[in-house]
Structures are given as C-alpha cells and as structure tokens.
C-alpha positions in Angstrom: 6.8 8.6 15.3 4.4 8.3 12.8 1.1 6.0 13.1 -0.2 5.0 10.0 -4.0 3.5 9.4 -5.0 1.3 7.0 -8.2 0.7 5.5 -10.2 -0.7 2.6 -9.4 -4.3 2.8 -11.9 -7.3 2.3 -13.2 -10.2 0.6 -13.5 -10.3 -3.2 -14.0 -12.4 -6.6 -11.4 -12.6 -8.9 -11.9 -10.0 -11.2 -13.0 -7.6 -9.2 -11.9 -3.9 -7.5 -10.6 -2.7 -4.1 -9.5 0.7 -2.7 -7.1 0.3 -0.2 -6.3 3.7 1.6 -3.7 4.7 4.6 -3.5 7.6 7.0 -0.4 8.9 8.4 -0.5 10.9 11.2 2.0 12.0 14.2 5.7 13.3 12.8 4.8 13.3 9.3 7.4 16.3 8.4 9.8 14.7 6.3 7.8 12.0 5.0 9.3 11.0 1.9 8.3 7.9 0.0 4.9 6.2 0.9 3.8 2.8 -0.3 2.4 -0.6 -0.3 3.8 -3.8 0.6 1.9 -7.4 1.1 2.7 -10.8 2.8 1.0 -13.5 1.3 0.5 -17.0 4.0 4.0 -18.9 4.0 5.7 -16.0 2.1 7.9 -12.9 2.6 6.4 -9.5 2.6 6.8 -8.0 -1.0 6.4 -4.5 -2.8 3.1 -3.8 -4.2 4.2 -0.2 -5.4 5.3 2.9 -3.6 5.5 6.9 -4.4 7.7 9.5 -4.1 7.6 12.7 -2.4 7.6 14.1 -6.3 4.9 11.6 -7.8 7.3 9.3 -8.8 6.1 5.0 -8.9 7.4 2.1 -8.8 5.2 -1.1 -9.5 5.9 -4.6 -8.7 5.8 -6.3 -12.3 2.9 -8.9 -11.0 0.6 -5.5 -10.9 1.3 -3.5 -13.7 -1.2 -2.4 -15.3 -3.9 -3.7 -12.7 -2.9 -1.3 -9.5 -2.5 2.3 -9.2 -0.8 3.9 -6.6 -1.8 7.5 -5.8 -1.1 10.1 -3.1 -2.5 13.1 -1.5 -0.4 15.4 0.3 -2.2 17.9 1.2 -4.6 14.7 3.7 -0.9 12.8 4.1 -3.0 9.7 2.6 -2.2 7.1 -0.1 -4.1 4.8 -2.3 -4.0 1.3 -3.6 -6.5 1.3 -6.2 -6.4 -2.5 -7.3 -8.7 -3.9 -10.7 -9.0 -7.0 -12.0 -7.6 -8.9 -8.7 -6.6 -12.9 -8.6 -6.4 -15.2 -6.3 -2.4 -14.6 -6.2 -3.7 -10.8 -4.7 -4.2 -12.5 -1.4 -2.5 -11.4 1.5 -2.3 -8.6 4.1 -1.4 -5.5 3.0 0.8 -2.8 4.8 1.4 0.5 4.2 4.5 1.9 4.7 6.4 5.1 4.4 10.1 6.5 5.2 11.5 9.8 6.3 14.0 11.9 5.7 17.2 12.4 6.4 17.9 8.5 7.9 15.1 6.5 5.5 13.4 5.5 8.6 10.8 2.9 8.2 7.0 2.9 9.5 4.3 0.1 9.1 0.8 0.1 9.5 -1.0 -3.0 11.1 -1.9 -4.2 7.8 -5.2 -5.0 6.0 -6.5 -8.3 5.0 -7.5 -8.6 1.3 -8.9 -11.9 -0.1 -9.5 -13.1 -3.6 -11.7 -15.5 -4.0 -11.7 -18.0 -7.5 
C-alpha cells in the first residue's frame, strides 16, 4: 500500500499562485509515474499533469504554460506549482501515483483549491 498526503490547497484570486505538494509513503518501491488530477463540482475528475519515473510530463492543455509539475525522488514528493490561476482552477485536487509491474493506482484524500474572480 502506499498512503499519499496532500497539501498546499486554499483560497485564492484569480491571478494568483499555489504550491500544491504530496507525500507518498508506505510501499513506495516501484513507484512509477506520480501526478495530479482534479474534480471540479458536477464534473469528472481530470488530469492536471503527471511525471514519469524519468522526468518525463504530461500537461493537460487548459494548463500549459501556467502549472509545473516537478518531482523529488530522493523525499518521494511531487509538486503542483500553479501561476496565474482562474476561476475554472477550482476543484479538489488529488495526487495520484502508479506502480510497477500491474499500474496500480493510489489517491490521496484530495485538497481543496479555490479561485476566487
């Protein structure tokens, strides 16, 4: 099992910055690809970007250029570093990653970020 913590959420203007960070801890051998995901009120949870285990990223096109995903394997942590948010940033975000061999999938609780107009 792995446990993974989120942190970092919270209320913010459009416009502005968060840091979103997650911990993952437990049976992390074999953790492959980390990343973000987000469920906005009334919709499906979506990718926000994810990472490889050899720094490759993927973005979702609403956040290119905004986000940046970023990783630290030595701490078994990633980031969410998000600029110039909008309202349409609202939702809770989840980390996830997935492990080798069999892709399994882990979630965190999820963290609420809000952008305010």
């Amino acid at each position: 099992q792995v446990q993974l913590v989120e942190s970092g959420g919270g209320l913010v203007q459009a416009g502005g910055s968060l840091r979103l960070s997650c911990a993952a801890s437990g049976s992390i051998i074999s953790i492959n690809t980390m990343g973000w995901y987000r469920q906005a009120p009334g919709k499906q949870r979506e990718l926000v970007a994810r990472i490889g285990s050899g720094g490759r990223t993927i973005y979702a096109d609403s956040v290119k250029g905004r986000f940046t995903i970023s990783r630290d394997y030595a701490k078994n942590m990633v980031y969410l570093e998000m600029n110039s948010l909008k309202p349409e940033d609202t939702g809770v975000y989840y980390c996830n990653v997935d492990k080798l061999p069999y892709g399994t999938n882990y979630w965190g609780q999820g963290t609420q970020v809000t952008v305010s107009s």
